[in-house]
KOLGU-851885 format. One record per residue (C-alpha): x, y, z; residue in three letters. Coordinates in steps of 0.05 Angstrom, whole numbers, plus 5000, padded with zeros to 4 digits. Example, Ala and Ser with C-alpha at 12.3 -4.5 7.8 and 13.67 -1.06 7.14 Angstrom:
524649105156ALA527349795143SER
//
This chain:
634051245544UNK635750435541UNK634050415612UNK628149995653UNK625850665678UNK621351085630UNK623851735611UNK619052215651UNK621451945710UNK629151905703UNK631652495758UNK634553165748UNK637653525800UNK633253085851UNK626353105820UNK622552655761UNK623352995699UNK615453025691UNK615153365762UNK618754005725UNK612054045683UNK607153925732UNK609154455771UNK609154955737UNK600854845730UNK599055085805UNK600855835793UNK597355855718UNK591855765753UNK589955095714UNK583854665749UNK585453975722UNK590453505700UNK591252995664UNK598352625652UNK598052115590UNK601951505599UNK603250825570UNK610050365584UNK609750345666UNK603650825676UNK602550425740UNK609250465764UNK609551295746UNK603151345781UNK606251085839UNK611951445850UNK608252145838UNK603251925895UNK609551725937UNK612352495926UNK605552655938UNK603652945866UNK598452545850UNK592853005888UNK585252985872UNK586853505811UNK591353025769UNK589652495739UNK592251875695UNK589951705631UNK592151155590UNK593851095511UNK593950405501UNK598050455432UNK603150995417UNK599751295347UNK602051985357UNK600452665389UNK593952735372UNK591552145394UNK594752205465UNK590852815474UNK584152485456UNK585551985509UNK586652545553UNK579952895536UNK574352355571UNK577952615645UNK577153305636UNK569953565656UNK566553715597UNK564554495586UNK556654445604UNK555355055542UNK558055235479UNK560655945511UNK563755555567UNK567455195519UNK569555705476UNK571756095536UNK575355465564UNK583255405557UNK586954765550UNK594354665553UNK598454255527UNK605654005550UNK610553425544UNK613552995604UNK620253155580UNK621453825583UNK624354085637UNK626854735628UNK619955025610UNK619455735649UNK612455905683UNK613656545650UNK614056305583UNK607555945597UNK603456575627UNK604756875565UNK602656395519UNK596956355560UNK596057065551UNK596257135486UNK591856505467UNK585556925495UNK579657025446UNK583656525403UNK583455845380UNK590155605387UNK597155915405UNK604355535413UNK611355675424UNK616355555368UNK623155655373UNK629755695326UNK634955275313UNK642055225272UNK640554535255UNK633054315257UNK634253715235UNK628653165262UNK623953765279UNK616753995248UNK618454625213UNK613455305212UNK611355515149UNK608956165142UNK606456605086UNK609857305048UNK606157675112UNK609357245162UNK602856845185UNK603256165202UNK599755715158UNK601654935179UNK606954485214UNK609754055175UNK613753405210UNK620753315182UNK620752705156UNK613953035115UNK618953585084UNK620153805024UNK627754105001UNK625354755013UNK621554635079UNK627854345107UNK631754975104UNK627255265149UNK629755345224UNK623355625254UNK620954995305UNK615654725340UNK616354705393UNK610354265408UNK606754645468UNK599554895453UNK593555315484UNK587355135456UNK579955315454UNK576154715478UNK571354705426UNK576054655374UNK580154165401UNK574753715421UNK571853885338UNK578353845315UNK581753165334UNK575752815306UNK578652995237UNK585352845252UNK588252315204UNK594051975195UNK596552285128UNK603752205136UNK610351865128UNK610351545203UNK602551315195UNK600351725269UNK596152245287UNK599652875287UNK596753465341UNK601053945288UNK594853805237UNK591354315283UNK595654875264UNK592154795185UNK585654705203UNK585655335253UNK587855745197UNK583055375146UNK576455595187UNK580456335181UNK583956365250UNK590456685252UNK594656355299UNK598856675350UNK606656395358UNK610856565422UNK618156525402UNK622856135463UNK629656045470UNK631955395447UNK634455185515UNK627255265552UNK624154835503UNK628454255499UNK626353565502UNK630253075540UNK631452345484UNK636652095508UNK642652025565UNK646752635534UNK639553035540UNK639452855610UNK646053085621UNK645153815582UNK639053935624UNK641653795674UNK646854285667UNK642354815656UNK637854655708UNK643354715761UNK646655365733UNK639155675737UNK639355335812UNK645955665832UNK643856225806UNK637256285846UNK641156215909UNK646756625896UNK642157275885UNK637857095945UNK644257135989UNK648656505988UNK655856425972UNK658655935926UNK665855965926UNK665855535858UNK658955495828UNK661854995772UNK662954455817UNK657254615871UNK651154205865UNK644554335892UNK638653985878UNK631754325870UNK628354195931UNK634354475973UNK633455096021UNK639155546039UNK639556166086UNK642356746071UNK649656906090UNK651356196084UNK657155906045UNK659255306005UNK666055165982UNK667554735921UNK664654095912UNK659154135950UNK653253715940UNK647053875978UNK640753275958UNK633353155966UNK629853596027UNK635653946052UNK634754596093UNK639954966120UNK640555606164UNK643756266151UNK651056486174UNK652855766162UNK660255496131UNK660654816094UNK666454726064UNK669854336005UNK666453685993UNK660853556030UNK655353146021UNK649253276051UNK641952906040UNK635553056070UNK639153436130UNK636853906165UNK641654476200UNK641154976232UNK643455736238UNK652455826246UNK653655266235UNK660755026207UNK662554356174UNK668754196153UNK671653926093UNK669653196062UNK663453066117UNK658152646098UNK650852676128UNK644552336113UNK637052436150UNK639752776210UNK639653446244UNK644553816264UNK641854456314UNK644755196316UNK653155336329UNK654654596320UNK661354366289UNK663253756243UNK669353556203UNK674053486174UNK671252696148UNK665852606190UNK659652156181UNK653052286203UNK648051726186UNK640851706187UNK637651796254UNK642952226288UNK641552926327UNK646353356341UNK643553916384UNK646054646398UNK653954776399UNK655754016394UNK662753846361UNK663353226321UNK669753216291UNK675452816262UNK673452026229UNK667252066275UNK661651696249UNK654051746291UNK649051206270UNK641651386310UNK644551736358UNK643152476397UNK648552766418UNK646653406470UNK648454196476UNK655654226476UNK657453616476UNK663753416436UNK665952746402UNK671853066364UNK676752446339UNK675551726316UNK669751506348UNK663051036330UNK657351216366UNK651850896343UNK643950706371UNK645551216435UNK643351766472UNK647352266493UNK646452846549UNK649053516541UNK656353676564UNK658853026551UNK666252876530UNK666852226486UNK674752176478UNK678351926419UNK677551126399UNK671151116438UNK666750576410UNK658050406426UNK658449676409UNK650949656394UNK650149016353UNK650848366381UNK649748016318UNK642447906320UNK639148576349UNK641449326367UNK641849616436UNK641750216467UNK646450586499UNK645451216546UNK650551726572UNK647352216622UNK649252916620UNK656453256637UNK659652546634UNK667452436617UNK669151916566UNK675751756572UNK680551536509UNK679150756478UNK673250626520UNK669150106493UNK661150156512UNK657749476511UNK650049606497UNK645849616530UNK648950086576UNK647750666621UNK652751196641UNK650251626701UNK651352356694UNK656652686720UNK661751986716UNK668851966691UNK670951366648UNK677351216651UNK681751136584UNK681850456558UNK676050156598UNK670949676583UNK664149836613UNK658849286606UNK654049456665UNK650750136681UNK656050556718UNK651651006773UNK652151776785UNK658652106797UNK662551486788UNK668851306771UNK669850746731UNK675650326706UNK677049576670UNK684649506657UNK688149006661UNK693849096715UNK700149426694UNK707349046696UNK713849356702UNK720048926702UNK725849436710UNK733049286664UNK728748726629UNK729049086561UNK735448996546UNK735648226562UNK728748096521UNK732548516465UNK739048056458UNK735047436454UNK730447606401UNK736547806368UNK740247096378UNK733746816349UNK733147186291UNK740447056262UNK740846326242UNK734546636191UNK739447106153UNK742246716091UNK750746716076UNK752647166026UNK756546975976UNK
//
């Protein structure tokens, strides 16, 4: 990946890549878990306890050496309970999947599982045009699998086959815990390759069952152009989800949607939207061309306009936003409130019907329901070494320009007149005002006119 972050957890569409694998496990009804790591295991660890996937069931096991497959899986073995009787481990499944693919189906997996019953070991293969770097399936006149051989372990004829592993197994537990003690490293890269079970399966006269996937589910993720076809498919199979479960998507090409996201049905997104992270949002709602929303939380009809930007807020039922506003972390709107025009909220409620619709910063306040905040109004909350609070009470009138010098209390019910300055709490029902007093000197114009006109000509240069 030539990156500092290991590959499992590089993101797709919002989640860890290895996050795709894990959970699919829940609904297969698998018991334990155990994710082998090595470069950063403790800072993987970590992270998956952060997002809260690191649960009693899962657990980390370390392979101190990369040397191969085979020998990540024994490493893996010691944390799995051990089957107490031979039947129990006969009877006993164990899966096996890589960190790095993503676009593995659930589906896919319940049938391997199915299949692998009463058997030693099943897989999924798939085929490709160009299997080039892949361990090919090699397979007798009747079709039955007899061995995986590694590519770089091919012969000319080998190579022309397009039949892949795919390299995801279910296997008894007896003979995988038999089996990987005879694993050797008998090949061109010197490692211990899991594919050696395949040949010994069929050498103690087990015929082993193959699932055949489309190329696309199986796909592992090597590199940054990996990541990016993925990707790809991840969010068409996103859109897609949404769109048949009632959601509108004027232009699915350019609408993203990350995996965690929750829409409601009758709502619609025009083109470019990007919904992120824990997003939920209502039904009957309209967000329009390029909005960004991340970890938001709205609520049912509500409409935001183009090119708004929100991050950890709320915004309640009927509320408005847009066109270019900014919601920032912290910040409530609540039912029916209109935030509109360059208007940017910083930790700040803003109450039922209340409206802040043109050029405004309101930031670290609280704000009652049926307020007015009129265009230019500013919160000035910082006073370069700590934030403060400012309060409007409910139904007040902010007029036009008004600067609000925290910390501050409006009383509900006052009027602030346009282009005042309010830097102590204004009581109930007030009216308040801080201009500076008006001067008018009639027929003066013209006179002030002429002499900046006499001053500026000795600055014009002759021409020639």
């Amino acid at each position: 990946m030539r990156s500092s972050v290991i590959k499992v957890m590089h993101r797709l569409c919002g989640r860890p890549m290895v996050e795709y694998s894990l959970r699919l496990l829940p609904e297969l009804g698998v018991g334990h878990t155990v994710l082998v790591l090595g470069f950063q295991a403790d800072a993987v660890a970590t992270q998956l306890r952060e997002r809260g996937q690191l649960g009693p069931q899962l657990h980390i096991a370390l392979q101190a050496e990369p040397r191969g497959t085979a020998d990540a899986v024994r490493a893996a073995l010691p944390k799995l309970p051990e089957p107490t009787t031979q039947e129990a481990a006969e009877q006993e499944q164990i899966l096996i999947l890589y960190g790095d693919t993503p676009l593995l189906r659930g589906e896919r997996l319940s049938e391997l599982l199915a299949v692998a019953k009463g058997r030693k070991l099943a897989m999924l293969a798939t085929t490709l045009d160009d299997p080039r770097g892949y361990g090919r399936l090699c397979r007798d006149a009747a079709g039955r699998v007899l061995s995986i051989v590694e590519d770089k372990d091919c012969t000319a004829a080998q190579r022309q086959v397009r039949e892949i592993n795919a390299g995801i197994y279910v296997v008894q537990s007896a003979f995988l815990r038999r089996a990987l003690q005879q694993v050797q490293a008998k090949n061109a890269q010197r490692e211990l390759y899991l594919t050696d079970l395949v040949a010994m399966a069929v050498a103690e006269g087990e015929e082993v069952a193959v699932v055949a996937t489309p190329p696309d589910e199986v796909l592992g993720v090597n590199d940054r152009v990996d990541l990016a076809t993925a990707e790809a498919v991840l969010r068409r199979r996103i859109n897609e989800k949404h769109l048949r479960a009632g959601v509108t998507l004027r232009d699915p090409a350019t609408t993203y949607i990350e995996d965690e996201v929750q829409i409601g049905r009758d709502t619609e997104l025009g083109p470019g939207v990007v919904l992120r992270g824990a997003t939920r949002i209502g039904s009957g709602c309209q967000i329009e061309a390029g909005c960004v929303l991340t970890n938001v939380g709205v609520g049912d009809g509500v409409h935001i306009k183009p090119y708004t930007v929100a991050t950890d807020a709320v915004i309640g039922d009927s509320a408005q936003l847009g066109p270019f506003s900014h919601l920032r972390p912290g910040s409530t709107l609540l039912d029916s409130a209109h935030v509109g025009n360059f208007v940017e909220l910083k930790a700040t409620r803003l109450g039922r019907g209340s409206k802040a619709n043109h050029l405004a910063y309101l930031g670290d306040a609280e704000i009652g329901d049926g307020v007015n905040v009129g265009c230019g109004t500013i919160t000035c909350n910082y006073d370069g070494f700590a934030k403060h609070k400012t309060v409007i009470e409910d139904g007040v009138f902010i007029g036009s320009d008004t600067q609000l010098v925290a910390p501050v209390r409006v009383g509900a019910g006052s009027i602030i007149a346009a282009g005042t300055t309010v830097v102590t709490d204004v009581p109930p029902g007030s009216l308040t005002l801080s201009r500076v007093p008006q001067v008018n000197k009639p027929g003066y114009a013209a006179q002030l006119r002429a002499r900046l006109q006499q001053r500026k000509a000795p600055l014009k240069k002759p021409v020639s």
